[in-house]
C-alpha positions as CSV (number, residue, x, y, z in Angstrom):
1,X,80.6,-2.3,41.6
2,X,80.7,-5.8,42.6
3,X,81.6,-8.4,39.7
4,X,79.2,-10.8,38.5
5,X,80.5,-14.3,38.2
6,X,77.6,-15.0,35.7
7,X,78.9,-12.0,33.4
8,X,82.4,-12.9,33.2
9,X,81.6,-16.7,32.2
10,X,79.0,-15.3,29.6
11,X,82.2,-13.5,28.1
12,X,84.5,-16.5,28.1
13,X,81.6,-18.2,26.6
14,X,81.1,-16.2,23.9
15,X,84.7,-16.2,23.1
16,X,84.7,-20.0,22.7
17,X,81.4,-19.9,20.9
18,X,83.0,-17.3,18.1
19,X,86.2,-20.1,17.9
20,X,84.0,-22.7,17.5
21,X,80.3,-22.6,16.9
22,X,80.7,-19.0,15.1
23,X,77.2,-17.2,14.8
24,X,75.0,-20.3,16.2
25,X,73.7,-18.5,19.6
26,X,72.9,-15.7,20.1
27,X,74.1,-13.7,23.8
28,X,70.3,-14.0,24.6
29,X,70.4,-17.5,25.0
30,X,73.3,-18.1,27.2
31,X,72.1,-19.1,30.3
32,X,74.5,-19.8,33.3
33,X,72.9,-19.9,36.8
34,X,74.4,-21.3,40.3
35,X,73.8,-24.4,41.3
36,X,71.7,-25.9,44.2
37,X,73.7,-29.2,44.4
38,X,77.5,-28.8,46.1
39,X,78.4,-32.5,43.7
40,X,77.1,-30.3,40.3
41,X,80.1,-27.3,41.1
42,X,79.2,-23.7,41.9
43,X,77.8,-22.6,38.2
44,X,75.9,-24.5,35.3
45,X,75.2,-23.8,31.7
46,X,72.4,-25.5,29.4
47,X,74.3,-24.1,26.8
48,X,75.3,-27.7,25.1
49,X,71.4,-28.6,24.9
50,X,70.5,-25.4,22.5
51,X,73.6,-26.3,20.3
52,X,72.7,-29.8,19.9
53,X,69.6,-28.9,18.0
54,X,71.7,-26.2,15.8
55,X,74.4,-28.6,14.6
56,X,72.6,-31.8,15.0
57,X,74.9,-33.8,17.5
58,X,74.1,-34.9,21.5
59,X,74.3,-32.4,23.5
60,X,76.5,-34.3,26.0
61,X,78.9,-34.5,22.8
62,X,78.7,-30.6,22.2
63,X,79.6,-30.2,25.8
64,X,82.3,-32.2,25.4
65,X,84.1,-29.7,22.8
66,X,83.2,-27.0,24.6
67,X,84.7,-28.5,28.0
68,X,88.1,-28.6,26.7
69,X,88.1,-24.6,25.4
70,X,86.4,-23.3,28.9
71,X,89.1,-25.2,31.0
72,X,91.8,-23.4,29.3
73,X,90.4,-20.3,29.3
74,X,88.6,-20.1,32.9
75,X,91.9,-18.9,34.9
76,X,89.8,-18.6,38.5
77,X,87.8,-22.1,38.4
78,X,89.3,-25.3,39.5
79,X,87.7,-27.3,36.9
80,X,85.0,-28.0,34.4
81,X,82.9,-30.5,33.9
82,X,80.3,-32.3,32.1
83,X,77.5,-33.7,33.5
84,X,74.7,-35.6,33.4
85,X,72.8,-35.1,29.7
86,X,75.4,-32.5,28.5
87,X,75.3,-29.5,31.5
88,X,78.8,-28.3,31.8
89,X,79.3,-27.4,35.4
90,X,82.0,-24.8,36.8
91,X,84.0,-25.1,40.0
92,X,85.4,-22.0,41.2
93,X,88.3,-21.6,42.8
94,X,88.6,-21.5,46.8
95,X,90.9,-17.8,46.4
96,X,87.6,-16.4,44.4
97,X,85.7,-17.0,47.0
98,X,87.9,-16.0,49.2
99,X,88.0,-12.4,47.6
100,X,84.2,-11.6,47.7
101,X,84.8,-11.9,51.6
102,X,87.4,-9.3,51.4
103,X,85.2,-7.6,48.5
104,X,81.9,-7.1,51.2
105,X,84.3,-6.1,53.9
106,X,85.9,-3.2,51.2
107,X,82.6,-2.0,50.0
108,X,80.5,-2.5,52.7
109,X,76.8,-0.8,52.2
110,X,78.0,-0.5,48.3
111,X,78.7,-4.1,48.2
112,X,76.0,-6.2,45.5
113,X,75.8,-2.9,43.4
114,X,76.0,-3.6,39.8
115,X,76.1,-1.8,36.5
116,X,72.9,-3.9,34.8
117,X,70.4,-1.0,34.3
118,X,73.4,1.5,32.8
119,X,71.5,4.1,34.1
120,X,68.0,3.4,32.5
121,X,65.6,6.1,33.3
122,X,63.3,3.8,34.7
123,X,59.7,4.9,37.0
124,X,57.6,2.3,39.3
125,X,54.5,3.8,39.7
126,X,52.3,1.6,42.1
127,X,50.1,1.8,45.4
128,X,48.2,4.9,43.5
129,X,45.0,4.6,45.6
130,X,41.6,6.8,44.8
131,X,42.0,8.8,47.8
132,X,38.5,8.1,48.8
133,X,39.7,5.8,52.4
134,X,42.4,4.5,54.2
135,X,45.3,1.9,53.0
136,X,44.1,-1.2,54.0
137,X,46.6,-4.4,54.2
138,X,46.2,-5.1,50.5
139,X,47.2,-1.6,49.2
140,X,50.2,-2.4,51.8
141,X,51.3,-5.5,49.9
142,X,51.2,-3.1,46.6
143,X,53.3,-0.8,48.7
144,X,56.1,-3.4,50.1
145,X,56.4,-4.9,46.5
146,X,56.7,-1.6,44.7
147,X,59.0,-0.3,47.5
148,X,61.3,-3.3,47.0
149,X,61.2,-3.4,43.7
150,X,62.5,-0.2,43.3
151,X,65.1,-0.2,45.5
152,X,66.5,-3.5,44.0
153,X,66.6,-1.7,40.3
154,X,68.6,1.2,42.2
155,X,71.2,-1.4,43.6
156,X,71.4,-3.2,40.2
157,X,71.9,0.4,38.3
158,X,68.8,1.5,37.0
159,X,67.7,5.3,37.6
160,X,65.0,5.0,39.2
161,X,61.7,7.2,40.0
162,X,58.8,6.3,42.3
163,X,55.4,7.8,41.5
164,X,51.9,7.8,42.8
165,X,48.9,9.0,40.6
166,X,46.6,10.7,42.4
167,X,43.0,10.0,40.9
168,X,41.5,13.1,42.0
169,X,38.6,13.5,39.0
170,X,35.5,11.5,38.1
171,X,32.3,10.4,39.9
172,X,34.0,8.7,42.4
173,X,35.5,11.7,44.3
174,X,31.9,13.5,43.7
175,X,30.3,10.7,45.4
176,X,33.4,11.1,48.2
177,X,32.2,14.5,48.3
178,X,28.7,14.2,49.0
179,X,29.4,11.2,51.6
180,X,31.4,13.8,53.6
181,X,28.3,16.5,53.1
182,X,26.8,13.4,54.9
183,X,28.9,13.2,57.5
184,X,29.1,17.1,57.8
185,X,25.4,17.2,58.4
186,X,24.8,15.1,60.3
187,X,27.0,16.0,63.1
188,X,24.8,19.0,63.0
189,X,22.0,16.7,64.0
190,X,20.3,16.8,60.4
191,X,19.0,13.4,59.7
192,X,20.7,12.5,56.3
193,X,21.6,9.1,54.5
194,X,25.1,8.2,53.3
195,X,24.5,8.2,49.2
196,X,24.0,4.8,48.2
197,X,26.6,4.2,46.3
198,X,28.9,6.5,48.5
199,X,31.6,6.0,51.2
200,X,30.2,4.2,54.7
201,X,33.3,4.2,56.5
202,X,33.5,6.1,59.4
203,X,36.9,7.3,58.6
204,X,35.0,10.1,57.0
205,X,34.0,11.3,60.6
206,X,36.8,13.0,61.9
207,X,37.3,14.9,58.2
208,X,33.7,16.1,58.6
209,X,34.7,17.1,62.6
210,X,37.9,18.9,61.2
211,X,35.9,21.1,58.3
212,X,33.4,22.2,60.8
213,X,36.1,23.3,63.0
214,X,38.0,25.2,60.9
215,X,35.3,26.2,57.9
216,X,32.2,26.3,60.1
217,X,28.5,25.3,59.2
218,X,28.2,28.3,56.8
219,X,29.8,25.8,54.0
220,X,26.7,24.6,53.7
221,X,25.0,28.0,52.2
222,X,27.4,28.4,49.4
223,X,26.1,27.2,46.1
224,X,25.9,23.4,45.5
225,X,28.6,23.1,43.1
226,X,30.8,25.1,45.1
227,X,29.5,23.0,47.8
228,X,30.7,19.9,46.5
229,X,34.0,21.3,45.1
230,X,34.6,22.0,49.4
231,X,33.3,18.8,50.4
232,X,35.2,16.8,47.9
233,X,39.0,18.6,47.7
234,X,39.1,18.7,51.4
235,X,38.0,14.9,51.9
236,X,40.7,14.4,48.9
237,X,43.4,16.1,50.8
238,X,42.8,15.0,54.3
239,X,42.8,11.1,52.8
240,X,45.8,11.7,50.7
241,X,47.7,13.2,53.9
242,X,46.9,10.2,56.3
243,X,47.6,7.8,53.1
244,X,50.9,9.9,52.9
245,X,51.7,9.0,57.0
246,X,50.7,5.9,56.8
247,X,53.4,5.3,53.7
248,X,56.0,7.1,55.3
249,X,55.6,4.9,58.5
250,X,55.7,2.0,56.4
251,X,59.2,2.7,54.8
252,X,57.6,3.7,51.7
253,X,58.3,7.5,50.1
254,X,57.3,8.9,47.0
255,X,59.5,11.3,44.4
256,X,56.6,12.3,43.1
257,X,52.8,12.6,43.9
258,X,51.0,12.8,40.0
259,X,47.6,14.6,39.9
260,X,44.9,13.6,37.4
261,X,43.4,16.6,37.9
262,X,46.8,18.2,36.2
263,X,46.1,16.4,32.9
264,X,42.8,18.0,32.1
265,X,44.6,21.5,33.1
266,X,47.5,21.2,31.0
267,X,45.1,19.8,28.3
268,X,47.0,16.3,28.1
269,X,44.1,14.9,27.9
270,X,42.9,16.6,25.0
271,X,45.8,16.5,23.5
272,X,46.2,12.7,23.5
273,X,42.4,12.3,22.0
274,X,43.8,14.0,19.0
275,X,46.6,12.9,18.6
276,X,45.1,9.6,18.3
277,X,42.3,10.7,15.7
278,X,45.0,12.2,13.5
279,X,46.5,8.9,13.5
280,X,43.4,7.6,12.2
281,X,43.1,4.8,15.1
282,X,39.6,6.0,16.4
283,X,35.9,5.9,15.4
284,X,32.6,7.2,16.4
285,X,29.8,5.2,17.4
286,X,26.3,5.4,19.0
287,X,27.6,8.9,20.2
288,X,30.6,7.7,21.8
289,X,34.5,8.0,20.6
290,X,36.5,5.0,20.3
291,X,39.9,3.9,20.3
292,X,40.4,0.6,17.8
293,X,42.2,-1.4,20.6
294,X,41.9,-4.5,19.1
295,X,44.1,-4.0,16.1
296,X,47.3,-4.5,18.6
297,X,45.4,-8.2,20.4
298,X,42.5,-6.3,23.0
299,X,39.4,-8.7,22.8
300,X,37.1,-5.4,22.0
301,X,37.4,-1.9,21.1
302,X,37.1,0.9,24.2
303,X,35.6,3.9,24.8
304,X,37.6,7.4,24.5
305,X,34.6,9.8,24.9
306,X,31.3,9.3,26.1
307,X,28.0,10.1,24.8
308,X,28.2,13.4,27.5
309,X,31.3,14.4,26.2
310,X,33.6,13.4,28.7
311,X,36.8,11.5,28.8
312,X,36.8,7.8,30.1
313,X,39.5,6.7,32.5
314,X,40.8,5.0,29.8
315,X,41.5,8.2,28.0
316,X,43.4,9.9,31.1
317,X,45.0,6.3,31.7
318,X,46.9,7.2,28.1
319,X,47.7,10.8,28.1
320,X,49.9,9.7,31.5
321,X,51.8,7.6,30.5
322,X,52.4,9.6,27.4
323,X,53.4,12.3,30.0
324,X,55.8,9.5,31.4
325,X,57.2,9.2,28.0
326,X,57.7,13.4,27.4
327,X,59.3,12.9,31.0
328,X,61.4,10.9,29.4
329,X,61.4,7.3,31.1
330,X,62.7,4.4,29.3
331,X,61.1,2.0,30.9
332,X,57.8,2.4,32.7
333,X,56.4,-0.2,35.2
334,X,53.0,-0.2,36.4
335,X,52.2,-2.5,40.0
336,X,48.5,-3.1,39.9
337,X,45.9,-4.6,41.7
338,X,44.1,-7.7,40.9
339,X,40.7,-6.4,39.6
340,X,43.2,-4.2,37.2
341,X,43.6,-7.6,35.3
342,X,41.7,-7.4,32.0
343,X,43.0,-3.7,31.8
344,X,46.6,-4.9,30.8
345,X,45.8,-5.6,27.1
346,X,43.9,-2.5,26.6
347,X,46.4,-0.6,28.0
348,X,49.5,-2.4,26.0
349,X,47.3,-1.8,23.0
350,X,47.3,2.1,23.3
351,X,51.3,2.2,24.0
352,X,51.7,0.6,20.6
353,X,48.9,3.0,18.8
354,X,51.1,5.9,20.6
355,X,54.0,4.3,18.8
356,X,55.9,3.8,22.0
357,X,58.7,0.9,21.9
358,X,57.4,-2.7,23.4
359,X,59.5,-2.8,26.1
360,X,58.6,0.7,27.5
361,X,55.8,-0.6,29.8
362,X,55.7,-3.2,32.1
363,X,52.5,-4.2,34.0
364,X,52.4,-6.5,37.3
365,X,49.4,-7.6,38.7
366,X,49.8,-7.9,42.8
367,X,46.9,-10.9,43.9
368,X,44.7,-10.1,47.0
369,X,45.8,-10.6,50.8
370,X,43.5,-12.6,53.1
371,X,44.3,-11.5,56.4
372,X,43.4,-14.5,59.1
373,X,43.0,-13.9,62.9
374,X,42.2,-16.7,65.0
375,X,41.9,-19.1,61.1
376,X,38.9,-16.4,60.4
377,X,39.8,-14.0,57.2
378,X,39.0,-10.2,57.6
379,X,36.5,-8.2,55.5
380,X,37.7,-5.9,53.1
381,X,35.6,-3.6,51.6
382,X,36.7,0.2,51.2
383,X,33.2,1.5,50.5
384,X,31.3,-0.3,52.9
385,X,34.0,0.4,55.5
386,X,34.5,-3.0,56.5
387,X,38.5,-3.7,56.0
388,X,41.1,-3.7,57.9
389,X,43.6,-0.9,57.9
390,X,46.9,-1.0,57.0
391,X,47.8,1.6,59.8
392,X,46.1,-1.3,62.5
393,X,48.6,-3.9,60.7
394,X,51.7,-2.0,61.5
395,X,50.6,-1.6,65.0
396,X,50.1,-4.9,65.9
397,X,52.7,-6.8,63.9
398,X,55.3,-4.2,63.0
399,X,56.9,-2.7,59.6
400,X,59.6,-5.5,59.2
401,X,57.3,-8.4,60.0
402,X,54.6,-6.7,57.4
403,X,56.7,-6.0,54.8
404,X,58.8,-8.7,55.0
405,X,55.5,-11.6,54.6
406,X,53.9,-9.4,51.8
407,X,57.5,-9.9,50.0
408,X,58.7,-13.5,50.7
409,X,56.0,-15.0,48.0
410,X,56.0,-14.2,44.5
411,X,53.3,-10.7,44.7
412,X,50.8,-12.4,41.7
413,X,49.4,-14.8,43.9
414,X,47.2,-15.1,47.0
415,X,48.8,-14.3,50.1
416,X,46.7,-15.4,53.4
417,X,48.7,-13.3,56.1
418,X,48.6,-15.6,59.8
419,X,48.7,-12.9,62.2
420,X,49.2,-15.1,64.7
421,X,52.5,-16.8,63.1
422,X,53.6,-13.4,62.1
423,X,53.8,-12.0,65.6
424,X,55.9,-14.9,67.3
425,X,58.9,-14.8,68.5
426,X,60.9,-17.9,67.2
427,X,62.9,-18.8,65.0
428,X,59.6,-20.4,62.8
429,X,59.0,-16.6,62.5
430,X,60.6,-15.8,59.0
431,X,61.7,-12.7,60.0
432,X,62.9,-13.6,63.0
433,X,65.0,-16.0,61.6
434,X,67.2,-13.7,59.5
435,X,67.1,-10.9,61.5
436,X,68.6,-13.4,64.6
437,X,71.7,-13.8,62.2
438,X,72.4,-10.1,62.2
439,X,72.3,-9.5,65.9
440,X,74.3,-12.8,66.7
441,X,77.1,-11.3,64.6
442,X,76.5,-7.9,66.2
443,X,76.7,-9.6,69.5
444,X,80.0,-11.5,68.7
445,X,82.2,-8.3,68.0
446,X,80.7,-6.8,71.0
447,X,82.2,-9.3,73.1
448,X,85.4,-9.4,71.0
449,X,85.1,-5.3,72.3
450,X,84.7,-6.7,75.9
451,X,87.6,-9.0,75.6
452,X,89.8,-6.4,73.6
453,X,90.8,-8.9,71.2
454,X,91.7,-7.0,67.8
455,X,91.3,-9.9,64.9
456,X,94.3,-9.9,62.5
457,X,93.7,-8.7,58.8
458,X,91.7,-11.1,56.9
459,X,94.8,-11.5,54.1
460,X,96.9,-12.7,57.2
461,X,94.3,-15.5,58.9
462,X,93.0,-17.1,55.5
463,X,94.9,-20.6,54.2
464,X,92.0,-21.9,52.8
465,X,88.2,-22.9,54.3
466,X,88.7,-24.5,57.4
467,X,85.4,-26.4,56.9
468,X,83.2,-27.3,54.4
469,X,80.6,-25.1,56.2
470,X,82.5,-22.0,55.9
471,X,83.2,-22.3,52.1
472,X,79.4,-22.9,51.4
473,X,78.9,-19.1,53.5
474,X,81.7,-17.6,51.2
475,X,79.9,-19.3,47.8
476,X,76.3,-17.4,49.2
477,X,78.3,-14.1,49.8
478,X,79.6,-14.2,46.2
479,X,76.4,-15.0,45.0
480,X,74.7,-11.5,46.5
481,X,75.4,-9.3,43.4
482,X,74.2,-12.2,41.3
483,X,70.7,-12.5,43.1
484,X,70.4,-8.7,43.1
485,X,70.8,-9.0,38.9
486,X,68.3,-11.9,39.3
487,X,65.8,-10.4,41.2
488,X,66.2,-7.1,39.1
489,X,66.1,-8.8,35.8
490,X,62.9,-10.9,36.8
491,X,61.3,-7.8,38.9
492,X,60.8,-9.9,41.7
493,X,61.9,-9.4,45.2
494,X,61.1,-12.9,46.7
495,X,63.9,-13.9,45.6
496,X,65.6,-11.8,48.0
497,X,64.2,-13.5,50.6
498,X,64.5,-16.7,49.5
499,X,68.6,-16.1,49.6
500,X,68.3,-14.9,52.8
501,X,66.6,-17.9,54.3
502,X,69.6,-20.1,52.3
503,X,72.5,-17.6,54.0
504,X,71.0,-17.5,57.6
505,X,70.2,-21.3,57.5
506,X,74.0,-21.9,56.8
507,X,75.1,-19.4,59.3
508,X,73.2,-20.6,62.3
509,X,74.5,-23.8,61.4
510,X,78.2,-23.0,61.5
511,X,77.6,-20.7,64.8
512,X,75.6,-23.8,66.5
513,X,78.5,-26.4,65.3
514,X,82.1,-24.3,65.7
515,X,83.4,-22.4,67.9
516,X,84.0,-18.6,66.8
517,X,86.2,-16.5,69.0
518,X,89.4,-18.5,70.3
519,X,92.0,-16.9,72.0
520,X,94.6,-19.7,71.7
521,X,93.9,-19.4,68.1
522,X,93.9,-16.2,66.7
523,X,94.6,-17.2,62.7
524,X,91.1,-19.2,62.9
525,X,89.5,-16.7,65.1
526,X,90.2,-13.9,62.9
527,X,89.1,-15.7,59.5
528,X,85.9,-16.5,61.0
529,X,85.4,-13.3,62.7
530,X,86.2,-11.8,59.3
531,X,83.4,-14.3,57.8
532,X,81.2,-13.0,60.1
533,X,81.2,-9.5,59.2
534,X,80.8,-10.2,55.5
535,X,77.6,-12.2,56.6
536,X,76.8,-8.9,58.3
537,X,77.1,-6.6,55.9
538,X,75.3,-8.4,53.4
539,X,72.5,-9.1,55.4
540,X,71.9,-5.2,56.1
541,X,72.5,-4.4,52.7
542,X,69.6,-7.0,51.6
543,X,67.7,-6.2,54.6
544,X,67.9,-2.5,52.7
545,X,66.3,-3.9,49.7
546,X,63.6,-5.6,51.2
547,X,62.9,-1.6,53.8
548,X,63.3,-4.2,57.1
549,X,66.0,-3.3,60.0
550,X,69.1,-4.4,60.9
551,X,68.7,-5.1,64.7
552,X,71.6,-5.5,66.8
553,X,69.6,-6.6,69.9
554,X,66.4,-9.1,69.8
């Protein structure tokens, strides 16, 4: 596990805090983060600014008192200062650094795994599409951010699960159904309409040309709610499968694929209706059961039952994730998509009528993707079958250039997608840019290969940074286990991305400005070789996070 410069000054915090402000902050409310300016040191704390209101005194005063305590006690920083108002910056020494060099080139693909998430059973459950059409490019932003998200709570130590619920029930498959009845009649040549409200795209086509193949036109004489129940599970399936290929293509797999359907089966979903009525948190009224939502902040009540007896989405929406809980998940996030919005507080509302712990669901909303080609946005419309697929985004732009612009901005807001900028070949191409880095490092130990030089071991060619340049790569190599714990802690992948913009702009800049491999000079060539490869290795191992490749070649 990589150590986290943040966590071992939060400790030697703390211990000064106990000696001399004893029980006035609590371990929430230390805050160190690295610094963006090279004359403010490497790390910062705001710590003197909460004191200051706790004992009454300036908070460049508190940071004085503290200053003196943290100097003695910080063994691999060079110095600490005050600044400004009252931050107290830290200056680490050039040997740490140094040692998260060796510490990439040790662990390699294990190297910015941490211990945050102590093993937290945690489950992501996103996409989760009614598998009544294709993914189109928003559901693919859903699917990058999810992805991501998941894998950067595995690297930070979290045990993760990643679901999709299947929403197989409910008059929105029917009406998937009888649009592929539709379709199935009329390649027979029967003149038939579409339902109104049903599914226009012409996806449905080749579903209706594969049933008549295999099942033939005597479908049509069974009964019609057998009918329907053949119409609609084999549109259902045949969507799900493609929706499945299209995910898999994109990077993007599944542990487990949840049925609806399996709640009413298993009689979850009655069993969560009374459950809640023996808690004495529902009501009847004007034929209808409801759930008393609004104790717990939601702006209304909501429907359980409805006048026909049947269970709302709302009602199969609880006995889930009171399945996630019995599965026992500690921590449950939900990736939505925008129109979800005003579900969150009903949804937060029966958690706490479940008596389920506050922190046990987390729900992000992912904003919509406007897709421009030629500074014209794309249609997108599932039902009407105007959108644009996700499958035709892959072909014509590729799985790293996708993924990697529906995760470099944070996933609540509104994302226009340039096709145009995201299929050039420069280095104003985002994705370009980093991936450049990786195959200029690839291409500089391929030509040490051709010249058989053998670099000396990085303990032997190190006597400090030869430039400023080079120390600045070292401080963003340390800082790659502290923006996985960031991006973890805040759930938020961008961040990732952000940090690998900051890395590649400073290596392109030392590769432009020094010269590398120097056989007259084998100490220097060797350090900076040995740079190199750390660069490398963490840019695969973010380039993991994010589901983009590693390409030794562009």
């Amino acid at each position: 596990m990589s150590r986290l410069i943040t966590e071992i000054l939060r400790e030697k915090i703390e211990e000064v805090l106990v000696m001399n402000f004893p029980g006035m902050v609590e371990e929430k409310e230390i805050a160190v983060e690295p610094t963006r300016e090279k004359s403010h040191g490497d790390f910062a704390t705001n710590l003197a600014f909460i004191l200051s209101r706790k004992v009454n005194k300036s908070p460049r005063e508190v940071a004085a008192n503290l200053q003196l305590s943290l100097s003695e006690s910080l063994q691999d920083f060079a110095r600490v200062e005050v600044a400004g108002g009252g931050f107290i910056n830290f200056f680490l020494e050039d040997k740490v650094l140094f040692s998260f060099i060796q510490e990439a080139e040790g662990e390699k693909e294990d190297f910015g795994a941490i211990n945050l998430g102590r093993g937290k059973k945690t489950q992501v459950e996103f996409v989760s599409v009614n598998p009544t059409g294709p993914l189109h490019v928003g559901h693919g932003k859903c699917a990058a951010f999810g992805d991501s998200l998941s894998r950067i709570l595995k690297k930070a130590g979290f045990q993760v699960e990643k679901e999709y619920y299947v929403n197989d029930v409910g008059r929105q498959i029917d009406l998937l159904g009888a649009s592929l009845e539709a379709r199935f009649r009329q390649l027979l040549g029967e003149k038939v309409e579409i339902p109104e409200e049903g599914y226009q795209g012409e996806y449905l086509i080749p579903i209706a040309e594969k049933l008549l193949q295999e099942r033939g036109r005597e479908v049509l004489d069974l009964s019609p709610p057998e009918r329907l129940e053949v119409f609609r599970n084999f549109a259902v399936q045949n969507i799900l499968d493609n929706i499945r290929c299209d995910l898999d293509d994109f990077r993007v797999h599944f542990d487990v694929w949840f049925r609806e359907s399996s709640l009413y089966q298993g009689g979850e979903a009655e069993e969560i209706i009374s459950l809640l009525q023996e808690r004495g948190y529902t009501y009847s009224k004007d034929g209808a059961l409801w759930l008393k939502t609004s104790n717990w902040g939601d702006d209304k009540d909501r429907v359980l039952v409805r006048e026909n007896g049947s269970p709302t989405y709302f009602a199969s929406d609880i006995a889930y994730h009171w399945n996630k809980w019995k599965r026992g998940f500690q921590l449950v996030i939900d990736i939505w998509g925008a129109d979800h919005h005003g579900y969150i507080p009903r949804m937060h509302a029966a958690m706490q009528a479940l008596g389920l712990p506050q922190d046990f669901l987390e729900i992000f909303i992912v904003q919509f993707v406007t897709l421009l080609r030629g500074g014209q946005p794309e249609r997108m419309s599932t039902r009407q079958g105007e959108f644009v697929p996700l499958r035709q985004l892959i072909d014509e732009v590729g799985v790293d250039v996708a993924r990697y612009y529906f995760l470099m901005r944070d996933p609540a807001t509104h994302l226009e997608f340039d096709i145009e900028e995201a299929k050039r070949q420069s280095m104003d191409n985002p994705v370009y840019y980093i991936q450049y880095a990786h195959a200029r490092i690839a291409s500089l130990f391929r030509e040490t290969q051709k010249r058989g030089i053998t670099p000396l071991p990085l303990t032997d060619s190190w006597s400090g940074f030869p430039t400023e340049q080079e120390r600045e790569i070292s401080k963003k190599i340390a800082y790659f286990p502290e923006m996985v714990g960031r991006s973890a802690l805040s759930r938020q992948p961008y961040l990732i991305c952000n940090y690998l913009q900051d890395l590649c702009g400073d290596f392109h800049s030392f590769y432009n400005l020094y010269r590398i491999i120097d056989e007259d000079n084998m100490e220097l060539t060797s350090f900076r070789l040995g740079l190199c490869r750390a660069v490398q290795i963490v840019l695969k191992n973010a380039f993991q996070l994010l589901g983009i490749s590693a390409p030794d070649t562009m």
